[in-house]
C-alpha positions as CSV (number, residue, x, y, z in Angstrom):
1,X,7.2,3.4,-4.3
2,X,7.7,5.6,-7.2
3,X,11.7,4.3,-7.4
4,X,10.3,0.8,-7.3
5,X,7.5,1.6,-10.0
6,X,9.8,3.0,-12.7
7,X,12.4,-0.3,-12.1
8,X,9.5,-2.6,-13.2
9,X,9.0,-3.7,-16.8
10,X,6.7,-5.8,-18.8
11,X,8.7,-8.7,-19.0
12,X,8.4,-10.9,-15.8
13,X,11.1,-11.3,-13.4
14,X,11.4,-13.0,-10.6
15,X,11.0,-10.7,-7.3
16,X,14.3,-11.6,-5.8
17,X,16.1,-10.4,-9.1
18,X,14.1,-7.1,-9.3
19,X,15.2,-6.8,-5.7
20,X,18.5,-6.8,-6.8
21,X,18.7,-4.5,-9.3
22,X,16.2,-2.4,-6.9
23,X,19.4,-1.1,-4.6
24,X,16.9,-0.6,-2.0
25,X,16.8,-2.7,0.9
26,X,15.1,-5.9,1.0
27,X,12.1,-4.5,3.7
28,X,11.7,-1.5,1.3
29,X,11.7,-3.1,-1.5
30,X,8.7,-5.8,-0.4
31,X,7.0,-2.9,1.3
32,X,7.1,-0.8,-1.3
33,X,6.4,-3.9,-3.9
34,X,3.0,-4.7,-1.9
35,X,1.6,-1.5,-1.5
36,X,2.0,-0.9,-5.7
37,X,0.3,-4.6,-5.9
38,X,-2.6,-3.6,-3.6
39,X,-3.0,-0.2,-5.4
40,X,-2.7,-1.8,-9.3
41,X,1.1,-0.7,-9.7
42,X,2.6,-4.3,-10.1
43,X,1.4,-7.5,-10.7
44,X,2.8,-11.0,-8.8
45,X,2.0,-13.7,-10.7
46,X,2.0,-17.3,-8.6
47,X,5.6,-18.5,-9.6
48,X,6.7,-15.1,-8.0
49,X,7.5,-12.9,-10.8
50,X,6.7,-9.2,-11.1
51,X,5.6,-7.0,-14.0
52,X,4.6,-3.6,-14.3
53,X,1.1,-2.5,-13.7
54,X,-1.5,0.7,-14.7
55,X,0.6,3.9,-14.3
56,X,-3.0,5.0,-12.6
57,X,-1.8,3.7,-9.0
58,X,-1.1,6.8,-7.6
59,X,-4.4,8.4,-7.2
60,X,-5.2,4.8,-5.2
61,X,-2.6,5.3,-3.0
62,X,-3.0,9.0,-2.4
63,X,-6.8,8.6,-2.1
64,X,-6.2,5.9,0.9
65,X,-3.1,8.1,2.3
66,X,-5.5,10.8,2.7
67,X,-8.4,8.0,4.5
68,X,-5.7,7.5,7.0
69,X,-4.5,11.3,7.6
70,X,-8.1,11.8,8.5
71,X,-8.4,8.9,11.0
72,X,-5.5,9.7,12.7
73,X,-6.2,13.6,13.2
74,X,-10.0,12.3,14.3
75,X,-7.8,10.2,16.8
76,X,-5.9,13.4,18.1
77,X,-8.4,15.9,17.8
78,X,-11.4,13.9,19.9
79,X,-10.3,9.9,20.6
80,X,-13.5,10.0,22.6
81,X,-15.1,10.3,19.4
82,X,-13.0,8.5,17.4
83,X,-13.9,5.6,19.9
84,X,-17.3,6.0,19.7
85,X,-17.1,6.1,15.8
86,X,-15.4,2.5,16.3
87,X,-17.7,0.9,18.4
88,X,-20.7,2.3,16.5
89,X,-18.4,0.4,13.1
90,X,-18.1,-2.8,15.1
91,X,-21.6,-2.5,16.6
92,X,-20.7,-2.6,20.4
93,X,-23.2,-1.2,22.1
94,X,-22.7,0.5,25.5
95,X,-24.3,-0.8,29.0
């Protein structure tokens, strides 16, 4: 993400041609492109071209990296738990 980041620029320019001059893969490239949209690092406009977003995108990402960590040690440590914490979420009750 960080690679991806520093390649974007204010100008727009169209996704496939910051792909390109990405030298990462295509799949790593869109990953990497959607996680820095989600988290404020790039912007998509609707004809398809990227710009550069807040340099602040990092603590989002670390903040939800750190969410998941969490989930999935709950899921190791005690899944019956985990479950339990799930259905209570979803509001299943049990019969």
């Amino acid at each position: 993400m960080k690679k991806v980041f520093a390649a974007l620029r204010t100008e727009p320019l169209p996704v496939e041609e910051r792909r390109a001059l990405s030298e990462l893969s295509e799949e790593e490239f869109d990953k990497a492109l959607e996680k820095l949209e989600i988290h404020g690092g790039a912007r998509v406009d609707f004809g398809g071209a990227v710009t550069k977003g807040a340099s602040g995108w990092q603590k989002s990402y670390t903040v939800q990296a750190q969410y998941r960590a969490e989930q999935f040690e709950m899921w190791c440590d005690s899944p019956i738990r985990a479950l339990a914490a799930w259905r209570n979420w979803c509001g299943i009750l049990e019969t």
